[in-house]
LUMMI-856395 format. One line per field, with one value per residue: x, y, z of N, C-alpha, C in turn; residue number from 1; residue in three letters. Coordinates in steps of 0.001 Angstrom, whole numbers, padded with zeros to 6 digits. Each point is the difference from the previous one (the first is absolute). Last residue first. Layout:
# LUMMI-856395
nX = c(X:...)
nY = c(Y:...)
nZ = c(Z:...)
caX = c(X:...)
caY = c(Y:...)
caZ = c(Z:...)
cX = c(X:...)
cY = c(Y:...)
cZ = c(Z:...)
seq = c(NUM:...)
type = c(ALA:...)
This chain:
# LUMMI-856395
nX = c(007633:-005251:-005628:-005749:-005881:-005848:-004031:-002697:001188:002278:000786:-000439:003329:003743:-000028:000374:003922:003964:004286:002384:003284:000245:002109:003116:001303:001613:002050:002833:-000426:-002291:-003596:-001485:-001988:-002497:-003148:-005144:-005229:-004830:-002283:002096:005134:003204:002870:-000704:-002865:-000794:000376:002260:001241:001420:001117:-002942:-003802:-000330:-002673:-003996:-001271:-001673:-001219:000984:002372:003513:002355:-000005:000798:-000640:-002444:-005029:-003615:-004425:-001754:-000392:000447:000338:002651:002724:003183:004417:005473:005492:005039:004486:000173:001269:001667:001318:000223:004617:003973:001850:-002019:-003882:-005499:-003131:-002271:-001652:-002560:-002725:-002737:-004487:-002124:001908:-000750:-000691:-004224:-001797:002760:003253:005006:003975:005112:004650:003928:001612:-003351:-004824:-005513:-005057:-005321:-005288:-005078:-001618:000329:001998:003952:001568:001977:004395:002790:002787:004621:004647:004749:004775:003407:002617:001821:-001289:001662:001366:-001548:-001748:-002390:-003444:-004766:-005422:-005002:-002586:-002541:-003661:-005107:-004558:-004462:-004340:-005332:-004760:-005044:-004154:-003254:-000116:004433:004966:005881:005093:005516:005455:005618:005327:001318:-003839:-004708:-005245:-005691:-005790)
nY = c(001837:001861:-000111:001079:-000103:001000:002129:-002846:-005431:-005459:-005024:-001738:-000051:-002997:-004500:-000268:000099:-003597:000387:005100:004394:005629:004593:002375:-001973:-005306:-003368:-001200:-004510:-003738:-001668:-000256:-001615:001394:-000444:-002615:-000814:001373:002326:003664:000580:000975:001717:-000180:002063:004622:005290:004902:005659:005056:004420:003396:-002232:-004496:-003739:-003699:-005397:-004486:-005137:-001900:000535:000235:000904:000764:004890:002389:-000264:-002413:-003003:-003808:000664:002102:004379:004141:003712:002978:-000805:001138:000854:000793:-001443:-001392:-000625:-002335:001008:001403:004353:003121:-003225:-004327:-003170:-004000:-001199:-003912:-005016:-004122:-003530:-000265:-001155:000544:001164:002302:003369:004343:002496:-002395:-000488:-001611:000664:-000440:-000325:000433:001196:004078:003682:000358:001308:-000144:000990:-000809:000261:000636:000611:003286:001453:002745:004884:000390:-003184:-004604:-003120:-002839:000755:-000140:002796:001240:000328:-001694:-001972:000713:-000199:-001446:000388:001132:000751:-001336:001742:003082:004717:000495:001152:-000877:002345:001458:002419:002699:001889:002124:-001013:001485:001653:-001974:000484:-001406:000486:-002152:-000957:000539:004899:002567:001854:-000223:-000186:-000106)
nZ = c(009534:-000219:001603:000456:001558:-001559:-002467:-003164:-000253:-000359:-000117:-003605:-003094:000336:-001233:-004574:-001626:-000438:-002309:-000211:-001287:-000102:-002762:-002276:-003876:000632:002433:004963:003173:001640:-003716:-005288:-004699:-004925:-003147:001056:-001679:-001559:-004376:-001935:001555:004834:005222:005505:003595:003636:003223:-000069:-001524:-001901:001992:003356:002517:003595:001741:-002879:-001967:-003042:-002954:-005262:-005032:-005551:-005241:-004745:-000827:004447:003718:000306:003070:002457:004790:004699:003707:003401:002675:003164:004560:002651:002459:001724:-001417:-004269:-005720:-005186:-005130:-004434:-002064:001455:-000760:000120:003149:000019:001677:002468:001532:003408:004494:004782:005279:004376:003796:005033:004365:002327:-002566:-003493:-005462:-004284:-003109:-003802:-002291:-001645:002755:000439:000356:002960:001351:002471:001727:003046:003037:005282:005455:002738:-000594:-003839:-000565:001010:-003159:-000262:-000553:-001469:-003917:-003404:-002906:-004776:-005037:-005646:-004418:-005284:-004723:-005280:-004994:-003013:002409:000813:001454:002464:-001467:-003525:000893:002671:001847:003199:000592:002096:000224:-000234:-003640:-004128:-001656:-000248:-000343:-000130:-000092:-000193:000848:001519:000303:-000068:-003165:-001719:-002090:-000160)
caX = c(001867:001247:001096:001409:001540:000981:000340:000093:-001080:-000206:000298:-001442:-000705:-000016:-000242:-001638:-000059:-001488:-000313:-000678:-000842:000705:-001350:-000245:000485:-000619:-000646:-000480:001602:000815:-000235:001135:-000041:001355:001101:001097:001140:000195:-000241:-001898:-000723:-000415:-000764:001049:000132:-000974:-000074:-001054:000525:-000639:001082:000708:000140:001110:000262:000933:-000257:000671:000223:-001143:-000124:-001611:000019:000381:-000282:000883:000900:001112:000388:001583:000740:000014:-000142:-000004:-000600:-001195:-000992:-001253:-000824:-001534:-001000:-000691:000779:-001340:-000094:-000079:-001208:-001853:-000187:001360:000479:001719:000675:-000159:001119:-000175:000884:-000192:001339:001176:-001167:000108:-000005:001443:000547:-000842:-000151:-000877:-000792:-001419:-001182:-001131:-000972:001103:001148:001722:000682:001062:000822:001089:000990:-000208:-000826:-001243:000212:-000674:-001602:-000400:000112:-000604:-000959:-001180:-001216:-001385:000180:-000861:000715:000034:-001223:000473:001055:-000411:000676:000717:000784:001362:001065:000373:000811:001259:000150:001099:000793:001397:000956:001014:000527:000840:000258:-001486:-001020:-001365:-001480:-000906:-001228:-000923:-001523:-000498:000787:000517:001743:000649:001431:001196)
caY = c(000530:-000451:000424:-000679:000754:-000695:-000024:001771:001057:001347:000220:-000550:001094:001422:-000268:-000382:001100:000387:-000702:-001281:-001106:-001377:-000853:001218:001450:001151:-000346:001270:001064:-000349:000642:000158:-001030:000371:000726:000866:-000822:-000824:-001398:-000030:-000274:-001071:-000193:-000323:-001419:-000670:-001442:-000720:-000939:-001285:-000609:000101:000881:001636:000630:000601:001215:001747:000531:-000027:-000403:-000251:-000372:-001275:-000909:000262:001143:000435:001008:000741:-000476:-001158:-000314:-001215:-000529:000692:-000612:000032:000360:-000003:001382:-000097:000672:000038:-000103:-001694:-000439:000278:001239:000852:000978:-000464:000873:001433:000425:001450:000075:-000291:000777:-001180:-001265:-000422:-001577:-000706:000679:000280:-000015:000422:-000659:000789:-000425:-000388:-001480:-000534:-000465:000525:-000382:000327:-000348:001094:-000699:-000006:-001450:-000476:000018:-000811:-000293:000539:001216:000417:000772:-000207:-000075:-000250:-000965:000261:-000330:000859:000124:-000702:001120:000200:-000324:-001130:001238:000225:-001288:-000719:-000252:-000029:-000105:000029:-001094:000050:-000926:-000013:-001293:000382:-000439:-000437:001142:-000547:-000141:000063:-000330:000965:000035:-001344:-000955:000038:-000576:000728:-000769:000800)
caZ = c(000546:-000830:000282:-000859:000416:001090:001221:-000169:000260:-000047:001164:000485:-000482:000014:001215:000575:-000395:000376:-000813:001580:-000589:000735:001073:000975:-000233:-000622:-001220:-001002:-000335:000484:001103:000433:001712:000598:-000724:000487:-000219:001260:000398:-000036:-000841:-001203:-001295:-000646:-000546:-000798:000102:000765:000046:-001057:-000986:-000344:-001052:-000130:001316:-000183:001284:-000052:001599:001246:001555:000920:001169:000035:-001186:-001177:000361:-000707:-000380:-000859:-001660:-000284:-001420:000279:-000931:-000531:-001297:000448:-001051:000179:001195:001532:001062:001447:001456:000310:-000532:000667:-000670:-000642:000906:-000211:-001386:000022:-000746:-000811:-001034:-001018:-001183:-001298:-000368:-001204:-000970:000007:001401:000767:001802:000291:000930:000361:000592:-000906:000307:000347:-001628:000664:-001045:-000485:-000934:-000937:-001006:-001606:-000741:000628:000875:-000181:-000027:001530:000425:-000111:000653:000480:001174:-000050:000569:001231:001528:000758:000960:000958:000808:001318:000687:-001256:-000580:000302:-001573:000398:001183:-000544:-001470:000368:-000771:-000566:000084:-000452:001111:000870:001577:-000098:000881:-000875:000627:-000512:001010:-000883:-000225:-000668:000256:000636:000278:000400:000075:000061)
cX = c(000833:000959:000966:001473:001354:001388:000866:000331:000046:-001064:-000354:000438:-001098:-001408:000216:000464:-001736:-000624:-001284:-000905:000242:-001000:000548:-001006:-000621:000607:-000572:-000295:-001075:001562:000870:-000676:000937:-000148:001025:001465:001468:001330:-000215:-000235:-001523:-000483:-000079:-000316:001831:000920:-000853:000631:-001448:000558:-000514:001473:000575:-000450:001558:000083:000657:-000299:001044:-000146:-000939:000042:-000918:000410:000214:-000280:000717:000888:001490:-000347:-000836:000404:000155:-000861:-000074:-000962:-000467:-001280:-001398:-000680:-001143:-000819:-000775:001033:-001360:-000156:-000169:-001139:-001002:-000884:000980:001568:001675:000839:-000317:001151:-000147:001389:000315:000744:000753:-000673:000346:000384:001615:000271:-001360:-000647:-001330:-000525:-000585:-001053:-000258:-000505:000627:000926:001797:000619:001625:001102:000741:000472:-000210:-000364:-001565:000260:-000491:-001749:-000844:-000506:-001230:-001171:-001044:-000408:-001614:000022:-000602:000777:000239:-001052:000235:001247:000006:001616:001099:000845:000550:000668:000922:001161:001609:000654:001171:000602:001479:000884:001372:000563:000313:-000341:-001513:-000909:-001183:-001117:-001186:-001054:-001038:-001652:-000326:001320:000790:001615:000995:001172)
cY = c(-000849:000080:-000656:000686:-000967:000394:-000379:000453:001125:001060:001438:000610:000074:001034:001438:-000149:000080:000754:-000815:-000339:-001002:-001143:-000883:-001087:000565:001269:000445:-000508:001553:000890:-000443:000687:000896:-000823:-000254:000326:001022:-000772:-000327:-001229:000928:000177:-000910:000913:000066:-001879:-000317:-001776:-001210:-001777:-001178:-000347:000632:000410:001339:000971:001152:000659:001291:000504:-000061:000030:000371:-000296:-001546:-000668:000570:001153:000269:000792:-001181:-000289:-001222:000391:-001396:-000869:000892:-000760:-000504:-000072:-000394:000737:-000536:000318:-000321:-000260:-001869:-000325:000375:001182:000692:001260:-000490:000820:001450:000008:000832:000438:-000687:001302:-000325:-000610:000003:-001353:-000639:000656:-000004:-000103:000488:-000945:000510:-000287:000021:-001812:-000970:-000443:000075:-000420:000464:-000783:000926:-000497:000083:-000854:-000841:-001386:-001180:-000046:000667:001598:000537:000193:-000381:000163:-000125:-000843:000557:-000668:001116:000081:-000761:000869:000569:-000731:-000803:000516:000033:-001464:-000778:000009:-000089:-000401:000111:-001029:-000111:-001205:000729:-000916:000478:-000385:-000404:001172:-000346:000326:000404:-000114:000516:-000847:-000959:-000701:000338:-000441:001025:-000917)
cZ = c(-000761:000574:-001097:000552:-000757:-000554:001148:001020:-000228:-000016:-000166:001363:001529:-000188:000742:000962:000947:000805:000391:-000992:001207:-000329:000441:000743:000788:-000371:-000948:-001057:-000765:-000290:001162:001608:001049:001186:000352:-000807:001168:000450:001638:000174:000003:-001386:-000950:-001604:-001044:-000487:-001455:-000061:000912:000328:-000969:-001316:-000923:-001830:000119:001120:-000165:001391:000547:000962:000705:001284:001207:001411:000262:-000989:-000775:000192:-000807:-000673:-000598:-001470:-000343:-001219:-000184:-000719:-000630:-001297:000179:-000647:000189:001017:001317:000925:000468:001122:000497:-000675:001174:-000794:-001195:000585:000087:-000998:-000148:-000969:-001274:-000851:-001501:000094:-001679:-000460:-001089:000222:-000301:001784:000403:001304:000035:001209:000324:000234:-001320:-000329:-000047:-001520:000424:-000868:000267:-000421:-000668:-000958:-001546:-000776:000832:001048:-000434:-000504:001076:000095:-000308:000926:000439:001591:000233:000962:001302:001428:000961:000793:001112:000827:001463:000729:-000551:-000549:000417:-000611:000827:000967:000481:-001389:000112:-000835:-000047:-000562:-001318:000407:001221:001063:-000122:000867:-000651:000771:-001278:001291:-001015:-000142:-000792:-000004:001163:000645:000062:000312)
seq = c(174:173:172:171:170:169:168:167:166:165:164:163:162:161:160:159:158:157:156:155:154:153:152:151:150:149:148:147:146:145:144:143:142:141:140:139:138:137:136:135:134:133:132:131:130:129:128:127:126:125:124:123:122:121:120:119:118:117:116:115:114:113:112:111:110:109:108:107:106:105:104:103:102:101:100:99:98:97:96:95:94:93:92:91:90:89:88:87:86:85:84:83:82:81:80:79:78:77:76:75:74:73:72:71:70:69:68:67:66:65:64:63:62:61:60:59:58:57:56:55:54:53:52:51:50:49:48:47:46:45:44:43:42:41:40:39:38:37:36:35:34:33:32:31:30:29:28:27:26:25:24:23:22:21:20:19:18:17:16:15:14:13:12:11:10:9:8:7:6:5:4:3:2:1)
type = c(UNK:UNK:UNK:UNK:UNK:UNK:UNK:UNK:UNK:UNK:UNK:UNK:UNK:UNK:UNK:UNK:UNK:UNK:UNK:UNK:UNK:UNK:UNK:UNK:UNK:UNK:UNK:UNK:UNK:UNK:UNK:UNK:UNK:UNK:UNK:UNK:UNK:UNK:UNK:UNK:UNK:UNK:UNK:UNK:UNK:UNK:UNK:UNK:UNK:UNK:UNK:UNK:UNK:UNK:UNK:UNK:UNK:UNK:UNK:UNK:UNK:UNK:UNK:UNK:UNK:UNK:UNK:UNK:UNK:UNK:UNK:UNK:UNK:UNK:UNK:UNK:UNK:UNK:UNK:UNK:UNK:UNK:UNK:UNK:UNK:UNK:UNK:UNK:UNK:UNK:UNK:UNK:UNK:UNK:UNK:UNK:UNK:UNK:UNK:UNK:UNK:UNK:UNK:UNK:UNK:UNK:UNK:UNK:UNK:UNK:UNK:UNK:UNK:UNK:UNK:UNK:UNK:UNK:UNK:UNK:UNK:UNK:UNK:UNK:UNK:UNK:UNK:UNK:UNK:UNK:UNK:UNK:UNK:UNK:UNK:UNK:UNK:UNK:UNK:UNK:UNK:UNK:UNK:UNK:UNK:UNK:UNK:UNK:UNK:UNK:UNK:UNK:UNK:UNK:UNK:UNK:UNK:UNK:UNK:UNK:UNK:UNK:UNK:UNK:UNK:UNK:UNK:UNK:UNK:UNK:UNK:UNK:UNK:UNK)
């Protein structure tokens, strides 16, 4: 059964009951860029993860995905996030939560490719994933350090994200 979501399709294999998410189109870049977001950056951990859990921020303003252990920093990693000139380009700020994990590649768009897929707002079809690339492998787009996308947030090591992440864990966007 296939079934259209957004910027998704879900495939169930009912041989398995194992669900997969693909991640269809969501995240190409958008044919022009927009100004930088103006958020201020923080640095607080959230009250539930407080006990030692891993969790993910993301501050705009930086372009930078931190990764926490409780309220250790264990890297920060350099991003390029939606470029913001449409609600189909935005990465909105808030809470959010891991739904889905996906080692790719995965064709997002005719000829374009990603990896390491965390996806954590449903909603707008939005997630972490690899610089894009070629079938080859060949990176497309380098661009990181400013909006870039269309709503995801590309981390150019994307495996070190993916491998940190978990079903489940706490993604903050400010």
């Amino acid at each position: 059964m296939v079934r259209s979501i957004r910027h998704y399709s879900i495939i169930l294999l009912s041989s398995s009951l194992s669900i997969f998410i693909l991640f269809l189109g969501g995240c190409a870049s958008p044919a022009t860029p927009s100004p930088q977001p103006t958020e201020t950056a923080t640095r607080a951990s959230p009250t539930a993860n407080q006990s030692g859990a891993r969790w993910i921020e993301v501050v705009l303003s930086d372009q930078t995905a931190y990764l926490w252990q409780g309220d250790q920093l264990t890297a920060s990693l350099p991003i390029a996030s939606g470029v913001g000139d449409s609600a189909a380009t935005t990465t909105y700020p808030g809470e959010f939560t891991v739904e889905s994990m996906y080692r790719g590649p995965e064709q997002t768009a005719p000829g374009v490719y990603v990896r390491d897929v965390v996806i954590f707002d449903w909603e707008h079809g939005n997630g972490f994933h690899s610089l894009p690339m070629d079938a080859k492998g060949v990176v497309l787009d380098p661009t990181i350090g400013r909006p870039a996308s269309a709503g995801c947030i590309r981390v150019a090591e994307s495996a070190v994200l993916y491998d940190f992440a978990y079903l489940g864990m706490k993604v903050v966007i400010r």
